[in-house]
N, C-alpha and C positions, 0 to 999 in steps of 0.2 A: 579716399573718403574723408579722410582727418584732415588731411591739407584743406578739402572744399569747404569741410564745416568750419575751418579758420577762418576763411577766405570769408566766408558767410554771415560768419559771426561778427566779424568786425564790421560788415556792411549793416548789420541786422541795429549793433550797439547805434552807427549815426543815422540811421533812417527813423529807429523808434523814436518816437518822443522820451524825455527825459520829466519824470514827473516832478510837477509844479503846478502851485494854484492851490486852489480851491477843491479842482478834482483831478489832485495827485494820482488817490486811492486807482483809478482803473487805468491809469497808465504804470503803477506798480503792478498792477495785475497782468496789463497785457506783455509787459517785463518778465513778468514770471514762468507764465505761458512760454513764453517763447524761449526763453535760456533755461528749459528744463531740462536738456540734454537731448537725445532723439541721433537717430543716423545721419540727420541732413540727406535723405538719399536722393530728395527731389531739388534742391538746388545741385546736389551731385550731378545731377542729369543735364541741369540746363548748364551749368559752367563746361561739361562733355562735350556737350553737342554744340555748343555757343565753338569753342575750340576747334571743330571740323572745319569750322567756316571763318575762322582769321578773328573770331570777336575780340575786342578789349575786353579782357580779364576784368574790368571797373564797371563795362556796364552789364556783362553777365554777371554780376555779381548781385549787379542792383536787381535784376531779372528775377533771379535765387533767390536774394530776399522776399520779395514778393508774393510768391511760391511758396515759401515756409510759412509766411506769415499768414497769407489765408490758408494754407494746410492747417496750423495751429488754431487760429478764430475757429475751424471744424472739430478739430479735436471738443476744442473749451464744451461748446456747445451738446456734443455727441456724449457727454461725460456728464451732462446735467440728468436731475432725478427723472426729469419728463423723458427723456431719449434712455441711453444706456444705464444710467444711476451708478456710476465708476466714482467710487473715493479714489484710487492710486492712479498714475498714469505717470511713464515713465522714472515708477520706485518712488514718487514724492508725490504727498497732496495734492488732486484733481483742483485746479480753480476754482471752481464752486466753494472747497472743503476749506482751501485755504483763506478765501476772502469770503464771500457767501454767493446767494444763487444771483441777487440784481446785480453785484459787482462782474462774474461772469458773466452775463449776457451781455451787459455794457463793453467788454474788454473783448470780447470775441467780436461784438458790431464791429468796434474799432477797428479792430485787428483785418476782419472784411474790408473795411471802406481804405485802410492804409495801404492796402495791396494795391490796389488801382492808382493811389494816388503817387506811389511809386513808377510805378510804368508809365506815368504818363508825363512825369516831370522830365522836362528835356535833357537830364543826365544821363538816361536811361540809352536815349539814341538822339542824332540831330534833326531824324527824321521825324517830322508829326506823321506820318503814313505808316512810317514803322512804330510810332507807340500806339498810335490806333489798334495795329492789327495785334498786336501783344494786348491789349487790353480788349478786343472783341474777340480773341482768342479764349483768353482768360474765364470770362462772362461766361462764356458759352462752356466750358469745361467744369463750371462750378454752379452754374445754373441748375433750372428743374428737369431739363436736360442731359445734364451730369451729376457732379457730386450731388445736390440735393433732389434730385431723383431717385438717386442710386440709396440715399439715404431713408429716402419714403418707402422705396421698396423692403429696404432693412427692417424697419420698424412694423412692415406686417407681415413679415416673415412667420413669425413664429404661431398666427393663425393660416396660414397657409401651407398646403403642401407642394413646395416646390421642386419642380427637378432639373437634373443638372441645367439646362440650357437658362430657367432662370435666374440659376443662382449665377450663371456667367453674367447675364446681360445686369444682375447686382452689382457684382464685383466689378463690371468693366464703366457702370458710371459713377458710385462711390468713390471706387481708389482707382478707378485706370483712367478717367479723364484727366485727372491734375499728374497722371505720369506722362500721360501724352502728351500737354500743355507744356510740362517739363523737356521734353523733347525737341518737342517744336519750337518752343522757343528762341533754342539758339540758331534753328534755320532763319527762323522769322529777323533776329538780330543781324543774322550776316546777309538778310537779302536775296537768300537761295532760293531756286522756284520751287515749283508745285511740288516736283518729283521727287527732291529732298525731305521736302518736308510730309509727303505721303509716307515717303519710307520711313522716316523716323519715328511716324505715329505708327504705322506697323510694328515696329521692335517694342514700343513701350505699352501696344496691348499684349502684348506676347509675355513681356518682363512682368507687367502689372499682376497678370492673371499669375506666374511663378512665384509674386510678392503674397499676394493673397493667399492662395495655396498653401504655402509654409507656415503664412500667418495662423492658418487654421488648422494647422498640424500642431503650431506651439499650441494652441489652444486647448489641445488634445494630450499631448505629449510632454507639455512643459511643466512649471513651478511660475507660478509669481514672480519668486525670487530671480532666477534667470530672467524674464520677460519683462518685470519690471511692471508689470499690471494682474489683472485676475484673470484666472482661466478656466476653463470650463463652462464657459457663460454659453456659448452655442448649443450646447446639451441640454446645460441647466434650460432654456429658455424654449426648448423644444426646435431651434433653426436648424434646418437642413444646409451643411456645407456638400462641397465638393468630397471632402474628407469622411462625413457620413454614408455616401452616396456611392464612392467609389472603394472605401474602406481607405486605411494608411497607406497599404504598397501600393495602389492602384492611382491613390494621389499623388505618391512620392513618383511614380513611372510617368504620370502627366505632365509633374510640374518638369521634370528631366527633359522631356520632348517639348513644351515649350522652349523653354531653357536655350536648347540646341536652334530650336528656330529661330529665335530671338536674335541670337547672336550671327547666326548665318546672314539674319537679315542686313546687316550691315559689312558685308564681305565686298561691297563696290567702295570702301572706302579703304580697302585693305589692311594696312598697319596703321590707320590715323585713328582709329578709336580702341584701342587693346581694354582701354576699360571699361568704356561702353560695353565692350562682345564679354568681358570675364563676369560683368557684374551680373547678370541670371546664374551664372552655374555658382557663384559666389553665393547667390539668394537662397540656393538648395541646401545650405550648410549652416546658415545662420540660427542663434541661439535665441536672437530676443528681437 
């Protein structure tokens, strides 16, 4: 995962704009945002799966970028007072906190609209059929369909009583499209058919729901300090998780048999993705 987030980072430093002008300000912002630290876990995914299929390391990477960077415009956004109201996110000033709330919303649009335009510049791949499908991929994973779906549904959570099967179909367009999207991606890069790329969205609902799951155990379980944001908010807020519903061991036994299927799911590849298949049982241990 260190190696990816190099690898990412330095596609990240020549993709973003370098501020200048007039309106430096929201491109030091979208800078900020995005070199705040974080696992990289969703370019981790797409440089993985990019790697099954023979990709150039250059243009999964531009891929990864893309990926981070509308993952991060979500963050910005999800952290403003109207949505979640977060000062901290990952241990440093929430964008909003550090610049204000119009220079966020400007740096997160941005941040939105450079993802695409990433994927679509011919670096990316020589094929226009294949940046197409990486950018109708995308759309549709981060649409009202996906993440901002998943995100509407979040925000009336806490007048609603949900139970488990909604707070899944939450969590799987929130945060499990843009791990699918992550998956996928690298079939989509190397040209793989259908069947590849079915399976690979398979293992990243599987992995996604085991990401969320722990997420809302730290939420439970953790410190700030460790997690690098605030905790207890699902409580405080009245939202029904998986974790409330099935209690800790009930969610810790869940997220473990996803975990296992997740990683099984990719057993026709046999030893080509070793980290693909560790990284769910990897998710059940993690701190922050």
């Amino acid at each position: 995962m260190q190696d990816a987030a190099r690898i990412v980072d330095a596609m990240l430093d020549r993709v973003l704009p370098k501020p200048h002008g007039l309106h430096a300000r929201v491109q030091e912002a979208m800078r900020y945002a995005t070199f705040a630290g974080g696992k990289r876990l969703r370019p981790f995914l797409v440089l993985n799966s990019a790697r099954l299929f023979g990709v150039e390391v250059a243009r999964a990477a531009r891929a990864a970028a893309a990926i981070e960077v509308l993952h991060t415009y979500s963050l910005v956004h999800d952290d403003l007072p109207c949505m979640d109201d977060d000062d901290l996110r990952r241990g440093r000033p929430t964008t909003h906190i550090a610049f204000d709330e119009m220079t966020a919303v400007l740096a997160g649009d941005a941040l939105l609209t450079v993802a695409f335009e990433i994927l679509a510049h011919p670096e990316t791949h020589p094929s226009g059929d294949v940046r197409s499908a990486l950018v109708l991929r995308l759309a549709q994973a981060s649409g009202s369909d996906g993440m901002i779906g998943g995100q509407m549904i979040d925000m009336q959570a806490a007048q609603n009583a949900f139970g488990a099967d909604e707070i899944i179909l939450l969590q799987r367009l929130k945060t499990g499209q843009l791990f699918e999207f992550s998956c996928e991606a690298g079939a989509i890069l190397g040209q793989a058919g259908q069947e590849d790329r079915d399976r690979l969205r398979a293992y990243a609902r599987d992995m996604g729901l085991v990401f969320q799951i722990t997420d809302d155990l730290l939420d439970v379980t953790s410190t700030a300090e460790k997690t690098g944001k605030a905790v207890g908010k699902d409580k405080d807020q009245g939202k029904a998780t998986l974790v409330s519903i099935m209690g800790i061991d009930g969610a810790r036994a869940e997220a473990e048999k996803l975990a296992r299927r997740a990683a099984a799911t990719l057993a026709p590849y046999g030893n080509a993705a070793p980290e693909l298949c560790e990284l769910p049982l990897f998710l059940l241990d993690r701190e922050s």
